[in-house]
Backbone as a chain_set.jsonl record, in Angstrom:
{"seq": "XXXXXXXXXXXXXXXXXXXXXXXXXXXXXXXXXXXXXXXXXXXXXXXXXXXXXXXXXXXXXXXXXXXXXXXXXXXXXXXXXXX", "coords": {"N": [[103.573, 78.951, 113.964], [102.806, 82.581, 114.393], [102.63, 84.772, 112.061], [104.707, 87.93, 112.388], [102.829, 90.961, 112.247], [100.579, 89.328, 112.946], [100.653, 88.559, 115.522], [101.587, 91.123, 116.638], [98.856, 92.619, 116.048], [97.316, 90.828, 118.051], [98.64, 91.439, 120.3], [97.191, 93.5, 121.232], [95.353, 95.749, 123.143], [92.421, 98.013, 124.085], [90.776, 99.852, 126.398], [87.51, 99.607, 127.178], [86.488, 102.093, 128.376], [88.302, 104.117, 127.286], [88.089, 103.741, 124.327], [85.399, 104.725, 124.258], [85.582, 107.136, 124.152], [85.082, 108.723, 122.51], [88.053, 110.019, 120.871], [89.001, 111.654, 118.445], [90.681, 110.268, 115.464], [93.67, 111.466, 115.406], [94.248, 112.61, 118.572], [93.597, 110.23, 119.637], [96.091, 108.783, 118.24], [97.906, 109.716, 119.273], [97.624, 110.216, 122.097], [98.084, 106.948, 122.569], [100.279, 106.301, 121.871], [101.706, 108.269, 123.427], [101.24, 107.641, 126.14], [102.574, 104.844, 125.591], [105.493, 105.422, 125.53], [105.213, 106.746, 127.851], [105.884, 104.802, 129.457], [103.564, 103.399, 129.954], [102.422, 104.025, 132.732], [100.22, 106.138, 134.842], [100.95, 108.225, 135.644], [103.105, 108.764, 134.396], [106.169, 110.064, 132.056], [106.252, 111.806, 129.413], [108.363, 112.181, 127.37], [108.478, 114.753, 124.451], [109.469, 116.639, 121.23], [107.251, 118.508, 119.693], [107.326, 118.481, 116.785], [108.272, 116.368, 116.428], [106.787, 114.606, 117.235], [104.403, 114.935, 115.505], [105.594, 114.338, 113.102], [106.243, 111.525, 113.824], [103.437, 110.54, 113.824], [102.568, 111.089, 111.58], [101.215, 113.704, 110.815], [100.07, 117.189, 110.649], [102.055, 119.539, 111.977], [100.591, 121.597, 113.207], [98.008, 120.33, 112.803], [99.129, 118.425, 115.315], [99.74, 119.626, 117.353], [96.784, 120.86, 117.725], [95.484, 118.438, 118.448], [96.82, 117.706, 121.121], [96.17, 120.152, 122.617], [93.394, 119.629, 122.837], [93.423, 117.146, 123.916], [94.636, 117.678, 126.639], [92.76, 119.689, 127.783], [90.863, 117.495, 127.973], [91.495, 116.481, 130.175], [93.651, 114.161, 130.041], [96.102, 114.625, 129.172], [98.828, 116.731, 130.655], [100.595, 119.413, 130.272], [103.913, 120.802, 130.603], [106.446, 122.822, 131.285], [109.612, 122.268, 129.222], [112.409, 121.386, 131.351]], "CA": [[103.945, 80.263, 114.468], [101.951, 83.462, 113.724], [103.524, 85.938, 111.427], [105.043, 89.272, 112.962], [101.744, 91.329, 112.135], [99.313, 88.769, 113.841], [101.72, 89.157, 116.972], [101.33, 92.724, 117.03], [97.57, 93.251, 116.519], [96.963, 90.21, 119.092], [98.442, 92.535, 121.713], [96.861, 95.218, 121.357], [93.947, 96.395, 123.926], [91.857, 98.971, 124.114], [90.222, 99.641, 127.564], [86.339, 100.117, 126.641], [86.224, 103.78, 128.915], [89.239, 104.976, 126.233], [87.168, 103.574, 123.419], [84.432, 105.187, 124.648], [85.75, 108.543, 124.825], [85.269, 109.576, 121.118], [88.696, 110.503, 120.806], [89.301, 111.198, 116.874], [92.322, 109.529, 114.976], [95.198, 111.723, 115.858], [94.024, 112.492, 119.874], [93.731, 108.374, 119.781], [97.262, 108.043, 118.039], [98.84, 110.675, 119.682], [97.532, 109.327, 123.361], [98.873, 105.947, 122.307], [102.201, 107.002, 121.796], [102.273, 109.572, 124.999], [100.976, 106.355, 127.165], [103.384, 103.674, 125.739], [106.234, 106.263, 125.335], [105.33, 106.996, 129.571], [105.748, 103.215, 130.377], [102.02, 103.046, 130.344], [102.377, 104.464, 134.025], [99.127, 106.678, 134.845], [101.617, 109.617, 135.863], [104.282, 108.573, 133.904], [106.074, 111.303, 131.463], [106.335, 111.869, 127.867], [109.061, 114.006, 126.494], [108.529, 114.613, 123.125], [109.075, 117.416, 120.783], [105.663, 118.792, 118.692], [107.833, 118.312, 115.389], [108.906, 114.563, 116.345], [105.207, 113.662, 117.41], [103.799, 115.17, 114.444], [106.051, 113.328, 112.431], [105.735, 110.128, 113.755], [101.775, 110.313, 113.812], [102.117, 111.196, 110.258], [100.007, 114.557, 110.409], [100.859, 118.367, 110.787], [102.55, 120.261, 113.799], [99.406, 122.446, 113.704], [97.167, 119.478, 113.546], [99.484, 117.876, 116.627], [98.831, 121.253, 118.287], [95.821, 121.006, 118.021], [95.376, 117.425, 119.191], [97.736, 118.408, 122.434], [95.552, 121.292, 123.442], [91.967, 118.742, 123.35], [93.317, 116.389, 125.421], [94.528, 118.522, 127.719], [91.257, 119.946, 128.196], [89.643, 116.465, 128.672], [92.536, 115.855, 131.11], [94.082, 113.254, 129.504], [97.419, 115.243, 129.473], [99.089, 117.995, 131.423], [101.458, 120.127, 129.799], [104.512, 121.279, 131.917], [107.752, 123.387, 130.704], [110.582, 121.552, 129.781], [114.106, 122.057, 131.763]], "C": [[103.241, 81.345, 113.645], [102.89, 83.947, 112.966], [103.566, 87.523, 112.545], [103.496, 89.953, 112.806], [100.307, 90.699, 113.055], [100.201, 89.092, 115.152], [101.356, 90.318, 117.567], [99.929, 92.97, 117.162], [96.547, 91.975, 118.001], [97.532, 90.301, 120.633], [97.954, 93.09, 121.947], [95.615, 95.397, 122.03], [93.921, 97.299, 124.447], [90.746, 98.961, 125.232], [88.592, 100.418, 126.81], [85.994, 101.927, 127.216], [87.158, 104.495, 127.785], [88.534, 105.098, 124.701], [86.255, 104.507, 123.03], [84.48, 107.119, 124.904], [85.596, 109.49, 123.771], [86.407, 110.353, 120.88], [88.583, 110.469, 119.122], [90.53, 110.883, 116.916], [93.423, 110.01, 115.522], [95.212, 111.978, 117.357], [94.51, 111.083, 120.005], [94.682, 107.856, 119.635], [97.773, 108.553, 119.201], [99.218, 110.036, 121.463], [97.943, 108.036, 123.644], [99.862, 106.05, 122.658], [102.759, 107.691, 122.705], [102.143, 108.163, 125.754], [102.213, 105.247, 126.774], [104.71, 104.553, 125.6], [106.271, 106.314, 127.502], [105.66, 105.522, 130.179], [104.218, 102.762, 130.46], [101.661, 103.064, 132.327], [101.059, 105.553, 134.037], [100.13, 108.225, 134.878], [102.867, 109.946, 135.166], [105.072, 109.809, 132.813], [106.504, 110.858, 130.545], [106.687, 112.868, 127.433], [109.56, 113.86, 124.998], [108.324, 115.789, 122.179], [107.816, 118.072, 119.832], [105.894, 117.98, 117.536], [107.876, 116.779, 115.369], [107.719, 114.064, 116.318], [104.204, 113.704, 116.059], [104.714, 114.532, 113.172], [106.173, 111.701, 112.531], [103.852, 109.381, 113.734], [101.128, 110.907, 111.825], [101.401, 112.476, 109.796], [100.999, 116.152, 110.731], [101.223, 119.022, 111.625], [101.119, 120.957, 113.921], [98.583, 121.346, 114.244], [98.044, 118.94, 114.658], [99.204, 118.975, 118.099], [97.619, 120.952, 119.023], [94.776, 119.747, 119.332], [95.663, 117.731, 121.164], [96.197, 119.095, 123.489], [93.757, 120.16, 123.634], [92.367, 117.616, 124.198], [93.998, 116.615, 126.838], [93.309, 119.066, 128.256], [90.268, 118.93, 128.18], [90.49, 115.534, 129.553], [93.554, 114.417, 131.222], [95.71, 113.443, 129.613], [97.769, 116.35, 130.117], [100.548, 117.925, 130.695], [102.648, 121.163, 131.118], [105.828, 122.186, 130.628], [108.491, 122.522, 130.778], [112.239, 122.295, 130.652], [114.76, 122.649, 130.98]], "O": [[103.051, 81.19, 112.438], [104.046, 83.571, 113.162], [102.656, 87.985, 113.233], [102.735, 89.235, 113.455], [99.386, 91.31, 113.598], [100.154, 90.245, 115.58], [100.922, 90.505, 118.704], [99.557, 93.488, 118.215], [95.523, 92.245, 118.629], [97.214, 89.705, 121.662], [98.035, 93.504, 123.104], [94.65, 95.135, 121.311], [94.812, 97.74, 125.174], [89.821, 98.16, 125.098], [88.549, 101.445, 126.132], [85.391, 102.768, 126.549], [86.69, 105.549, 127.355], [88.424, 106.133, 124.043], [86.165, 105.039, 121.924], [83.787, 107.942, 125.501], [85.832, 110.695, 123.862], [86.113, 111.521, 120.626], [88.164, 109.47, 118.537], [91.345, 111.022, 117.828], [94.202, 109.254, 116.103], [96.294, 111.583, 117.793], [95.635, 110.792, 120.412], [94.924, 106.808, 120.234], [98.074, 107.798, 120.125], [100.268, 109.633, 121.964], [98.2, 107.773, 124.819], [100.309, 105.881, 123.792], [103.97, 107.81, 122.894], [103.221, 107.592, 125.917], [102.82, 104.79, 127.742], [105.406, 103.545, 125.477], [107.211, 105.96, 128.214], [105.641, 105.3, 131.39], [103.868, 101.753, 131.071], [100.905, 102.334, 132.967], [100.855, 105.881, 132.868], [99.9, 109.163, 134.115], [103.525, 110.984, 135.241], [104.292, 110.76, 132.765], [107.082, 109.773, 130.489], [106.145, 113.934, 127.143], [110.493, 113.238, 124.489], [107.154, 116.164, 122.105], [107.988, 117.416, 118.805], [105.155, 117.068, 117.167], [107.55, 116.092, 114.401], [107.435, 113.165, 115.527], [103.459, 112.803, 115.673], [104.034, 114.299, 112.173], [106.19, 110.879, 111.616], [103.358, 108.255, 113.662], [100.065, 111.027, 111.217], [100.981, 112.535, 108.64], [102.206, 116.227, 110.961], [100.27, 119.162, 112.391], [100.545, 120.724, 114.985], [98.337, 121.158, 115.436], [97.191, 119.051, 115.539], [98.713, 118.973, 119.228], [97.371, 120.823, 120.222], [94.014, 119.893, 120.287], [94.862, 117.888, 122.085], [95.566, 118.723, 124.479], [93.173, 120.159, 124.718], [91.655, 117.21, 125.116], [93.909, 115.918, 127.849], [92.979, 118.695, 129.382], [89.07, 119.176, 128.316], [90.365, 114.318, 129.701], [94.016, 113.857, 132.216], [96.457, 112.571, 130.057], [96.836, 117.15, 130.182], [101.333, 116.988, 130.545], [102.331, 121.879, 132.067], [105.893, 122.038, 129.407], [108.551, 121.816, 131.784], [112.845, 123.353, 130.485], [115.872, 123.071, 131.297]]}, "num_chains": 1, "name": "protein.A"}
């Protein structure tokens, strides 16, 4: 039996067009985490406060900001108001 750790990184795939998209590190986490967070549904939704995302991606609300707003503009995400 593998250990927990081999388990986990012998799930893990990365579609070569996502790869391919030069996202840097926190876009790349961040999109991770919005996608498996949505069900990994194409339209699926991801409600998540700035503060929570930027704390679980380890980095700063500005940098999560910042992240946010570039993949929105390479349509990766759409930003809506919440209720």
């Amino acid at each position: 039996m593998n250990p927990p750790e081999a388990q986990l990184t012998s799930a893990a795939f990365v579609h070569s067009r996502l790869d391919d998209l030069g996202l840097d590190l926190v876009e790349f986490r961040l999109y991770g985490r919005a996608t498996r967070r949505a069900g990994g549904k194409p339209n699926g939704l991801f409600f998540e406060s700035v503060p929570n995302a930027a704390r679980a991606c380890q980095v700063r609300i500005p940098t999560i900001r910042a992240a946010i707003k570039r993949l929105v503009a390479r349509g990766l995400m759409v930003l809506t108001d919440s209720p």
